[in-house]
N, C-alpha and C positions, 0 to 999 in steps of 0.2 A: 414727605415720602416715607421714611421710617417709618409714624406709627403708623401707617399702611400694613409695611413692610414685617412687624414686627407683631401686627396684631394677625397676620394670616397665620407668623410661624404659630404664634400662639392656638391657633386653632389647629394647626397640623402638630404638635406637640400633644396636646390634649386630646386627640380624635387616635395616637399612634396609641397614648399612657392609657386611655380606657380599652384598646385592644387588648395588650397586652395585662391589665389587670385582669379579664377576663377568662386570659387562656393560664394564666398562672394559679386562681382563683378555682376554674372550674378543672383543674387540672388533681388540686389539691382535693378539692370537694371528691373527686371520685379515687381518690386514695383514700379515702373516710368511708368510702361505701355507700356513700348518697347518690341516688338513682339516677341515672341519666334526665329524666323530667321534671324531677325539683332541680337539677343544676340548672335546667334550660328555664325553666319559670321563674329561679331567682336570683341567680350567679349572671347569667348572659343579660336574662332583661335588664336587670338592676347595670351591666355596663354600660348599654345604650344608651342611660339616662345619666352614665356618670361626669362626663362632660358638663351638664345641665348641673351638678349637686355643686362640682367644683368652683364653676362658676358664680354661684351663689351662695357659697360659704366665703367666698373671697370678696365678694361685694358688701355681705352683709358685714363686715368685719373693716369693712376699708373704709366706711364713708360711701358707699353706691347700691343705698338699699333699692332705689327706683329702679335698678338696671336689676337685682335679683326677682323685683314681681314683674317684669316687663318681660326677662328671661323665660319665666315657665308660662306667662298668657302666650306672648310672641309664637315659643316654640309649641304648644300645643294646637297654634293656629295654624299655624305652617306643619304641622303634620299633619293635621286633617285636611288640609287646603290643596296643599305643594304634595307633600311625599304619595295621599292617595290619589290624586290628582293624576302623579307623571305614573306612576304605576299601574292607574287604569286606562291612560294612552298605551301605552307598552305592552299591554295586557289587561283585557277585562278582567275584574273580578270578581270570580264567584266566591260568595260567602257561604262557607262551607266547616268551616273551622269549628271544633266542638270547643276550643277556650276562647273565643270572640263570643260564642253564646251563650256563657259564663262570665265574661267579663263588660258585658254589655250592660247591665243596672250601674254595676259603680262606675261604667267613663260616664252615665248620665248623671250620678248623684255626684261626681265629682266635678261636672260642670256648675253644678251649682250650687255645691258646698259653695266655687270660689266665688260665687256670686255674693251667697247669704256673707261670706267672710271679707268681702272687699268694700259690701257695703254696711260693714263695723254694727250688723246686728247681733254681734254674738261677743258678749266678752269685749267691748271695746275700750281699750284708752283712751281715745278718743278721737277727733274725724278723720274718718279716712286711713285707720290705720287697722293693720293684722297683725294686733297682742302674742304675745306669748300664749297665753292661753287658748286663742286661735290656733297658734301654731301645736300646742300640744293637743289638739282637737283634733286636727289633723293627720296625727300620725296615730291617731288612737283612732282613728278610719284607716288608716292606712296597716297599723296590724290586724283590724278583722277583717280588712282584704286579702291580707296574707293567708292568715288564719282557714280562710275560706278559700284559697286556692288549694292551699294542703290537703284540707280536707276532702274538695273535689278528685283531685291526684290521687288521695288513700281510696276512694270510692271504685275510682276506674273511670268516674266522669267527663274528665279529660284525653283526647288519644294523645299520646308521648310523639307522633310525629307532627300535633300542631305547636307542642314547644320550640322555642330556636334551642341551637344545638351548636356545642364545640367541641369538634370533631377529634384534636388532637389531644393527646396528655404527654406530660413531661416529667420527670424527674422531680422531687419533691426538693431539691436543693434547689433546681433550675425553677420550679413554681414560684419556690419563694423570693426567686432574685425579679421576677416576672411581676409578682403584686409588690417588691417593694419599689421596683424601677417604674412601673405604671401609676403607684400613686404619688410618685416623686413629678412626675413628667405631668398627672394633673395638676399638682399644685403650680406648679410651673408653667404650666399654659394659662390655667386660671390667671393667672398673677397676671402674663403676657396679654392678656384678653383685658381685665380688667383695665388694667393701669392705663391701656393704648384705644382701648373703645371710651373712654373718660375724657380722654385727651383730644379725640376727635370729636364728639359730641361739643366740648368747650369750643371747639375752633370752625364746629359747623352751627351754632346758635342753637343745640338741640338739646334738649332732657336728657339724662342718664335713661329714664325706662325708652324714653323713645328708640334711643340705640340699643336698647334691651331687646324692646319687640321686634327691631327688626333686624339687622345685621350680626348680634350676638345671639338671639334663635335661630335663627337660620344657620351659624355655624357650627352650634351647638347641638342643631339636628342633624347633622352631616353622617353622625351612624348609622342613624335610624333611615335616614335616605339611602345610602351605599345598602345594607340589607332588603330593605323595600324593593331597589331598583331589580337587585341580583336574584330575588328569589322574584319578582313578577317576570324578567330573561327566562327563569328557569322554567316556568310554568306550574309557578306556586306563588299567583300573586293573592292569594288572598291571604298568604302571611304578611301581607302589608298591611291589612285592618288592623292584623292581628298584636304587629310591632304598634302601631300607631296606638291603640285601643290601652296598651299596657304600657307605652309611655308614657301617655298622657295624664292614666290613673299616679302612677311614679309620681312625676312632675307637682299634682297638685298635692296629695295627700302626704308623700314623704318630701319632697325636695322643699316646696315651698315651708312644708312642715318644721323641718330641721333650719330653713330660715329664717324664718319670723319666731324661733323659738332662741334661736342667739340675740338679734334682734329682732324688735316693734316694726314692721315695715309699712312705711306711710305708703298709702293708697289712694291716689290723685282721681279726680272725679274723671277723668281722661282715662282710666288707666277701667275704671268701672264699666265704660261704654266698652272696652278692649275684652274685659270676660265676659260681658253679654255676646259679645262677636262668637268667643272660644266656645259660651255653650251652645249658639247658633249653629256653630257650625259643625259641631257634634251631632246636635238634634237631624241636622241637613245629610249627613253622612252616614250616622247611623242607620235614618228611613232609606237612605238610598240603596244600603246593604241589605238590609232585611223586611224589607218590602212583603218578600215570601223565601223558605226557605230554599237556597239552589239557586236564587235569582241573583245578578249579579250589575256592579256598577262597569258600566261600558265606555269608550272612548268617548263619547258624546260630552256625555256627563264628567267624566274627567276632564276634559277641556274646560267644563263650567264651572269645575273646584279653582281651576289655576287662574282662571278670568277673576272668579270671586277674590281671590289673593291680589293680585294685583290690583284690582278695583280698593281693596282695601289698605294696603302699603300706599297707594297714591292718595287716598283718604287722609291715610296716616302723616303724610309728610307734608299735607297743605295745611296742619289745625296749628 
């Protein structure tokens, strides 16, 4: 019953520490004069996915590098699956968002960077593994993503209301007690997650990635879901492509990046069928957005994102 007990705080620890990094963070950034839509494009995205980074700087470092690439396939499946899924029950989606049709080439190229890079044709050590040099491939995609969003921003390309936004600022004293209490409270969840999802995985006969892709994505997407659910209420659900689309880019290009760049992370032929899913299910989600501009994913079809999730978690637990 502990490490139950012990791996939820973990996830409520690390889901409270990436808030709070965010508002301390983007709090600071607009003391510096940085515009309300770079904060929103790189301060706030970049916390929804921090959850996700912590997690996997802690694994890679502890002995549980299967549960760091299980962590970013898992979670990128369950936000295309799960988060647009309940979102477009809740609320159709109209794809409308001027940075979803902007960021729409790299969630495709980034499905299958992980593909090219899981199946060790680039730079490989050898079977089955994502090198370092993988990894630094990775985030050297990952800053002319950046690169390329700034540049969009400096254009006018982007409108500043399809960024997320954090609403409040604080004191630059209090910012900084903010980002260092939030990135104390991720290592610390990290820690809590790791240690207690290892532990359960040993006592359930399962793989570290296996508890990767499921249970520790899925908690590790718990931001990205509470934002998704709250603005599809509001009636602004198509900021849930929009979350989804830019975490998932995050996820492969920096997170896993900065993983397999500490360590070689071995990449199981199981784990290979898992990013074919991820970019499937990209491809499935993507067409179902922009099909034509203004057209939108409907409750129908949401219900057959979350059918496909579970058809595939049930997949998952019988191999």
């Amino acid at each position: 019953m502990i490490p139950y007990l012990l791996l939820i705080a973990g996830f409520a620890v690390l889901i409270v520490g990436a808030d709070y990094l965010v508002k301390g963070a983007s709090s600071i950034a607009k003391k510096l004069k940085v515009s309300d839509l770079i904060i929103g494009l790189t301060v706030v995205s970049f916390g929804t996915s921090a959850p996700e980074l912590a997690v996997n700087i802690i694994a890679s470092t502890s002995g549980a590098p299967g549960m760091a690439v299980g962590n970013v396939v898992g979670s990128n499946i369950f936000n295309l699956l799960v988060i647009v899924g309940l979102a477009a029950i809740l609320r159709p989606i109209n794809l409308k968002s001027s940075l979803v049709k902007i960021e729409i080439p790299y969630a495709i190229l980034a499905a299958f960077v992980l593909i090219v890079v899981s199946g060790d044709y680039l730079f490989g050590e050898g079977d089955g593994v994502i090198s370092r040099s993988d990894g630094m491939l990775l985030l050297l995609f990952f800053s002319i993503f950046i690169y390329y969003i700034f540049l969009s921003a400096k254009k006018g390309q982007i409108n500043a209301d399809d960024a997320p936004k954090e609403e409040k600022y604080y004191p630059v004293w209090l910012s900084a007690i903010y980002v260092l209490g939030g990135l104390a409270a991720l290592v610390f969840g990290g820690d809590l997650i790791v240690g207690n999802a290892t532990e359960l995985a040993r006592g359930w006969g399962m793989s570290d990635t296996v508890i990767g892709l499921t249970i520790v994505a899925a908690g590790t997407s718990l931001p990205e879901l509470a934002t998704s659910m709250m603005a599809a209420y509001r009636g602004n659900s198509d900021i849930a492509i929009g979350n989804v689309v830019g975490s998932n880019i995050f996820n492969v290009f920096f997170i896993l990046g900065v993983s397999a760049t500490i360590t070689p992370l071995p990449f199981q032929s199981q784990s290979m069928i898992d990013a074919v899913v991820a970019a499937l299910a990209t491809i499935l989600v993507l067409v179902l957005a922009y099909r034509g501009w203004g057209t939108r994913i409907d409750k129908k079809e949401g219900a057959v994102l979350l059918t496909l999730y579970i058809g595939y978690v049930a997949w998952l637990l019988t191999m």
